[in-house]
Backbone as JSON Lines, residues from 0, in Angstrom:
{"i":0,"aa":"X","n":[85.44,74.33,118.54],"ca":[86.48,74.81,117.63],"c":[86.36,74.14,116.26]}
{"i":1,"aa":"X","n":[85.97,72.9,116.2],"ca":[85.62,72.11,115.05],"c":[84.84,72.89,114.37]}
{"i":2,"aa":"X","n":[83.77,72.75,114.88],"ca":[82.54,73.91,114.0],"c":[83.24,74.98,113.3]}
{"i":3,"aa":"X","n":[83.88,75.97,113.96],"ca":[84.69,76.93,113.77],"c":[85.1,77.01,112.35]}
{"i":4,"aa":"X","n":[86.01,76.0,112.34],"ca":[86.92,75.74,111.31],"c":[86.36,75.24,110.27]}
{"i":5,"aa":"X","n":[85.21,74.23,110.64],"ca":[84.57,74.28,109.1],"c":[83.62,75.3,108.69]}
{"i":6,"aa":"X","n":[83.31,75.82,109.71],"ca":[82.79,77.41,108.86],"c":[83.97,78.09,107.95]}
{"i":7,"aa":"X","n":[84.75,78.22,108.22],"ca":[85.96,79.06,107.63],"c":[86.22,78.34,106.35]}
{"i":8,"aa":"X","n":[86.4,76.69,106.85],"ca":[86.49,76.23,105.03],"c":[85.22,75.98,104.22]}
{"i":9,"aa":"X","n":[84.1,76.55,104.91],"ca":[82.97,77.05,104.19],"c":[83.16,78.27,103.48]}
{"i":10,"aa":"X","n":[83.7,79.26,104.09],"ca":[84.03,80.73,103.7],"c":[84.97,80.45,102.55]}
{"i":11,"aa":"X","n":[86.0,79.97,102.76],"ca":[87.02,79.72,101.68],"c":[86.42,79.31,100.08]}
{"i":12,"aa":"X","n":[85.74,78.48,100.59],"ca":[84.56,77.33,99.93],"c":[84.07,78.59,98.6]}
{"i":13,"aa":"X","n":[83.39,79.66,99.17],"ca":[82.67,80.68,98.79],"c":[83.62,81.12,97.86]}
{"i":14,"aa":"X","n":[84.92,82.03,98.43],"ca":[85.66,82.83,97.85],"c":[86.09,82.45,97.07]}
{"i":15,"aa":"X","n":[86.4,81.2,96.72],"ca":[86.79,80.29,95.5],"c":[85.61,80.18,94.09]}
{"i":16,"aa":"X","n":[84.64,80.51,94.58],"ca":[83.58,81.17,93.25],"c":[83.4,82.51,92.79]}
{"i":17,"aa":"X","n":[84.0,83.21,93.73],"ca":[83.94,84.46,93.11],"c":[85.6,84.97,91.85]}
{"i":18,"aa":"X","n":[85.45,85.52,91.2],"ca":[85.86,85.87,90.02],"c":[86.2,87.33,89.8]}
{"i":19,"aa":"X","n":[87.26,88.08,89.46],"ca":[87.57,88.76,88.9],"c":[86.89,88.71,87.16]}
{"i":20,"aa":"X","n":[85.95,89.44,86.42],"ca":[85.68,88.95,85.31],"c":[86.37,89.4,84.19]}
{"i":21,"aa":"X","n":[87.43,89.64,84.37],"ca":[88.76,89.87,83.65],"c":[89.52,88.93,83.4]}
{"i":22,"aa":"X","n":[89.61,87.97,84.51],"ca":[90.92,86.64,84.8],"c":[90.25,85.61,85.18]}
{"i":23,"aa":"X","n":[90.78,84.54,84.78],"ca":[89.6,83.11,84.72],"c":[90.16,82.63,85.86]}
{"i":24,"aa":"X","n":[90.78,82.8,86.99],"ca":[90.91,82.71,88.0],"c":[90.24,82.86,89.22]}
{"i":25,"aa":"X","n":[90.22,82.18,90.28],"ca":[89.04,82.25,91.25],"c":[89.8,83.45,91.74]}
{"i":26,"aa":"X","n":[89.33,84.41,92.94],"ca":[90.16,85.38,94.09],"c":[91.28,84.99,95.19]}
{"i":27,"aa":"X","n":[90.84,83.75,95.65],"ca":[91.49,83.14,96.66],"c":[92.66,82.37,95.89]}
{"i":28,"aa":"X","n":[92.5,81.91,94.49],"ca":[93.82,81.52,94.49],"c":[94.43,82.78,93.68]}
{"i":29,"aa":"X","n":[93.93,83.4,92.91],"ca":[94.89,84.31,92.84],"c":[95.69,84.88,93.87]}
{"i":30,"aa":"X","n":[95.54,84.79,95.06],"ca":[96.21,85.36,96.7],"c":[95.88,86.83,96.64]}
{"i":31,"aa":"X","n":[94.31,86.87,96.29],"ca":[93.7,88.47,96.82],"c":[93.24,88.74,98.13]}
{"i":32,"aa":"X","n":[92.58,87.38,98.91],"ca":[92.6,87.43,100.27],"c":[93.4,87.25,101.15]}
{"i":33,"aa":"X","n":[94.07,88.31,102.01],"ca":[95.12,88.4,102.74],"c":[94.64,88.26,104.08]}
{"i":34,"aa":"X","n":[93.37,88.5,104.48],"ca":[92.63,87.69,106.05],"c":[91.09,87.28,106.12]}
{"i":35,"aa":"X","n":[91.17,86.25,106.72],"ca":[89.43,85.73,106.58],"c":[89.63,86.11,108.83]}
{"i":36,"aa":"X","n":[88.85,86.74,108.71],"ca":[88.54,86.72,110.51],"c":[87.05,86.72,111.34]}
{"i":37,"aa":"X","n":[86.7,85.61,111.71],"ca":[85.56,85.54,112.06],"c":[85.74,85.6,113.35]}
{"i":38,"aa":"X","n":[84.77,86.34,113.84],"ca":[84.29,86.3,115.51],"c":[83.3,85.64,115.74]}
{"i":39,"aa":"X","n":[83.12,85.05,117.15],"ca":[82.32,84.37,117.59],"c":[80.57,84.71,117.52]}
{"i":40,"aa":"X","n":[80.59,86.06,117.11],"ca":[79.01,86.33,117.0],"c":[78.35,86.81,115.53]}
{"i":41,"aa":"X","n":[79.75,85.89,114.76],"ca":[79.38,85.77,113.04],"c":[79.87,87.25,112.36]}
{"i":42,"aa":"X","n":[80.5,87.89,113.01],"ca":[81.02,88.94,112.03],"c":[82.29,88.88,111.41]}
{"i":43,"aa":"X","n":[82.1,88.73,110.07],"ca":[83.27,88.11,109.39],"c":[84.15,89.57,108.96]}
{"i":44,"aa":"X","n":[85.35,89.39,108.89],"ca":[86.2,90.78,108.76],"c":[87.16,90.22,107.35]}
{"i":45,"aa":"X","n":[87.32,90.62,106.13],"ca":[88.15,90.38,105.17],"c":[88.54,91.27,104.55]}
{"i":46,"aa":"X","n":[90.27,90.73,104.54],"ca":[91.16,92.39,104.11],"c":[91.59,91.35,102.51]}
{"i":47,"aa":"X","n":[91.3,92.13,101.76],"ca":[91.45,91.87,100.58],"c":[92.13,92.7,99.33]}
{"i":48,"aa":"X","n":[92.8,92.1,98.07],"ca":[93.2,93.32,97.61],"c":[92.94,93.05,96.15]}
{"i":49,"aa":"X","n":[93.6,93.67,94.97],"ca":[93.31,93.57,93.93],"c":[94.52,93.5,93.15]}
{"i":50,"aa":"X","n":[94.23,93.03,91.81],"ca":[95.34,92.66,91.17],"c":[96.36,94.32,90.51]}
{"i":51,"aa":"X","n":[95.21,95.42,90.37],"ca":[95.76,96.55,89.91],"c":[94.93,97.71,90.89]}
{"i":52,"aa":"X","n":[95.14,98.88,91.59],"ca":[94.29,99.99,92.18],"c":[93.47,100.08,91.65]}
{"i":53,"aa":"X","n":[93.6,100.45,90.23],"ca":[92.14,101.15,89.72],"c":[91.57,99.86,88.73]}
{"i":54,"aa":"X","n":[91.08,98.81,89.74],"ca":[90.45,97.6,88.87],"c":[89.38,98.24,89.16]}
{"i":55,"aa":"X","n":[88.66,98.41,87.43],"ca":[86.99,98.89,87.14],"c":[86.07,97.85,87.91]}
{"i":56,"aa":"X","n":[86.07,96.57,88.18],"ca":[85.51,95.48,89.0],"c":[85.2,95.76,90.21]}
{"i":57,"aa":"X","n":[85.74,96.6,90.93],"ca":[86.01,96.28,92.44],"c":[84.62,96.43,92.76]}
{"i":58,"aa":"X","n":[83.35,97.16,92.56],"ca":[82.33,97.0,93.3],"c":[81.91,95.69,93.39]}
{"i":59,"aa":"X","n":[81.77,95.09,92.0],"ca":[81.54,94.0,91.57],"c":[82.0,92.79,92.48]}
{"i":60,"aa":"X","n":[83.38,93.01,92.31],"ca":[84.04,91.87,93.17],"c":[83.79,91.81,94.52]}
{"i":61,"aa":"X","n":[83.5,92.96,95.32],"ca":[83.09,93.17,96.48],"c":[81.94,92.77,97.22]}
{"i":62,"aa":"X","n":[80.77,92.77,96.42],"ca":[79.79,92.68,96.34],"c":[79.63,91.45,96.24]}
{"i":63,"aa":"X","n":[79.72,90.81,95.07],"ca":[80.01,89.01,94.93],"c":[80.03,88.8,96.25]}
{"i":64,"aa":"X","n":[81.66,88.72,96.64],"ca":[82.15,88.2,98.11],"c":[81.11,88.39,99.42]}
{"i":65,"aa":"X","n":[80.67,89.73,99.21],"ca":[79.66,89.84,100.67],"c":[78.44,88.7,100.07]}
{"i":66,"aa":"X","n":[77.62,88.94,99.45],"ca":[76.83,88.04,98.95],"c":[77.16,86.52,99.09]}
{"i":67,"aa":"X","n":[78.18,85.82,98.75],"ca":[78.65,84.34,98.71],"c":[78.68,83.98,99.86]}
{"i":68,"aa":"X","n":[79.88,85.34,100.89],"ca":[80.24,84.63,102.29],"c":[78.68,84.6,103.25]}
{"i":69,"aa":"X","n":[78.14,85.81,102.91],"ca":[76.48,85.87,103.95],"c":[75.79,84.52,103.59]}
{"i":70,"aa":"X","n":[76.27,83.67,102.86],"ca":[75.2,82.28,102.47],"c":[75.96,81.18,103.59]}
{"i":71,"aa":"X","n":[76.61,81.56,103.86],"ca":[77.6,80.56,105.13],"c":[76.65,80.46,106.2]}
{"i":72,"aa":"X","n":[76.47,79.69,106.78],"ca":[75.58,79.58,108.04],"c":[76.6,80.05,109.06]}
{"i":73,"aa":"X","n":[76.45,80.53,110.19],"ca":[77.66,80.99,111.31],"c":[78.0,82.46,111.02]}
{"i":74,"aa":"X","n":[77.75,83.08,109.53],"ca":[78.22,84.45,108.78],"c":[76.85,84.98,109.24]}
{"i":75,"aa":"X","n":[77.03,86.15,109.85],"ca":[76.07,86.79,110.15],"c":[76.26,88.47,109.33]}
{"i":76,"aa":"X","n":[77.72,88.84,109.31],"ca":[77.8,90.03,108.7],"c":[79.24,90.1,108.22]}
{"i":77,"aa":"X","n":[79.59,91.02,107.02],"ca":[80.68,90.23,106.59],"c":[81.22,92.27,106.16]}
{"i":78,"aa":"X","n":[82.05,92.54,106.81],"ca":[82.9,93.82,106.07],"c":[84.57,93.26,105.05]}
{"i":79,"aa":"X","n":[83.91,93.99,104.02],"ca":[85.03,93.31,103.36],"c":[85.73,95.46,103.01]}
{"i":80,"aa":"X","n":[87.75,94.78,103.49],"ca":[88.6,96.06,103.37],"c":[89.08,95.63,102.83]}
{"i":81,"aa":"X","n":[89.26,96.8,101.19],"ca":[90.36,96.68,100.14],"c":[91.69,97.19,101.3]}
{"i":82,"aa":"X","n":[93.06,96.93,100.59],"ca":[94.29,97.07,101.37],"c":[94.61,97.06,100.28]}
{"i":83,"aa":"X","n":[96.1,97.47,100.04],"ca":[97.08,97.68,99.17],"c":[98.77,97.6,99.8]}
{"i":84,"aa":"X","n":[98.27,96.95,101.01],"ca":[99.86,96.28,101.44],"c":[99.41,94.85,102.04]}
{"i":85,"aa":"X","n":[100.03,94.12,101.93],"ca":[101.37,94.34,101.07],"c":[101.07,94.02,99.44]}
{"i":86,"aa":"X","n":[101.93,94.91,98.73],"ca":[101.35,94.96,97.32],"c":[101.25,93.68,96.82]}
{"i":87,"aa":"X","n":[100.17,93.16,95.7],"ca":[99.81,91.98,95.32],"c":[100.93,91.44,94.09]}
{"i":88,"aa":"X","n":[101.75,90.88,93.92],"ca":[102.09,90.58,92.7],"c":[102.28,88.46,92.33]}
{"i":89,"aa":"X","n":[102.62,88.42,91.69],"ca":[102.34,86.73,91.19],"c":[102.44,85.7,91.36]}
{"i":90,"aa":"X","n":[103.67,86.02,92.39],"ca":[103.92,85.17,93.49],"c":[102.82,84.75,94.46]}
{"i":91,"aa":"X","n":[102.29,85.36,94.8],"ca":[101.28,85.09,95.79],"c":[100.08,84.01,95.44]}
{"i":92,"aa":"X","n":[100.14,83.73,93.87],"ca":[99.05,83.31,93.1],"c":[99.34,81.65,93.69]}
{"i":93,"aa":"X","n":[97.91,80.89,93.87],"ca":[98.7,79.21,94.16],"c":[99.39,78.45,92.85]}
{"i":94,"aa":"X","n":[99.97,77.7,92.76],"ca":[100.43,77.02,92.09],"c":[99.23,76.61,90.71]}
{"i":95,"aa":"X","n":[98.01,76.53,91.14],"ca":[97.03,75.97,90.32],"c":[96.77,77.02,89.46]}
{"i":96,"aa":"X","n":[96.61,78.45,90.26],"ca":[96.25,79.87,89.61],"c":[97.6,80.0,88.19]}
{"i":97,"aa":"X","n":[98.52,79.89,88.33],"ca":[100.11,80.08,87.96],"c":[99.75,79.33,86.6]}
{"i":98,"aa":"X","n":[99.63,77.97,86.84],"ca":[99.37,77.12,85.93],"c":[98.52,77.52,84.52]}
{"i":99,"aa":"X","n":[97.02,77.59,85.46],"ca":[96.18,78.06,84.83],"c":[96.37,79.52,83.78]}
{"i":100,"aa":"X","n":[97.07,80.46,84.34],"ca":[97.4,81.54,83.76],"c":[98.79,81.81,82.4]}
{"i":101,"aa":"X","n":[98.98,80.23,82.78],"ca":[100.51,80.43,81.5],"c":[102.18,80.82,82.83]}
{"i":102,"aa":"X","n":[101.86,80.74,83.79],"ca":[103.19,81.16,84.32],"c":[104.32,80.14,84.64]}
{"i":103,"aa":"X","n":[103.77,79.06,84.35],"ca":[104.5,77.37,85.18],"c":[105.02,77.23,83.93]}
């Protein structure tokens, strides 16, 4: 289970470099990832969302993420699902994101 878990804060690890290139904010703290789910035979499942529907980025951002998380050792295949519930708004952002953005 140890292992486990530091794969996951390997994954996290990742998502924290990827970028919206709109907002100088990482994804994960903005609170765009709403589930990281790994199974035991490395298939990673992430429901993710965006700051607006029609963000021109999203291949981009998508793409990033599969790319970053497949560098994880334990990640064998990674489907990443846009979602749009529950809707994203600013609250969700961490405290550091908030900061960073002018909201604190």
């Amino acid at each position: 289970m140890n292992e486990f878990l530091q794969t996951e804060e390997k994954i996290v690890k990742m998502l924290k470099t990827v970028f919206d290139p709109e907002i100088p904010v990482n994804i994960y703290d903005l609170g765009l990832i709403y589930r990281i789910d790994l199974d035991e035979n490395g298939q990673l499942e992430i429901d993710m969302t965006l700051t607006a529907p029609n963000c021109p980025a999203v291949d981009f951002i998508v793409e990033d993420v599969r790319m970053k998380v497949l560098s994880v050792e334990g990640v064998n295949d990674v489907n990443v699902n846009i979602v749009f519930e529950p809707a994203w708004d600013k609250s969700m952002m961490s405290e550091e994101a908030q900061l960073e953005l002018g909201f604190l």
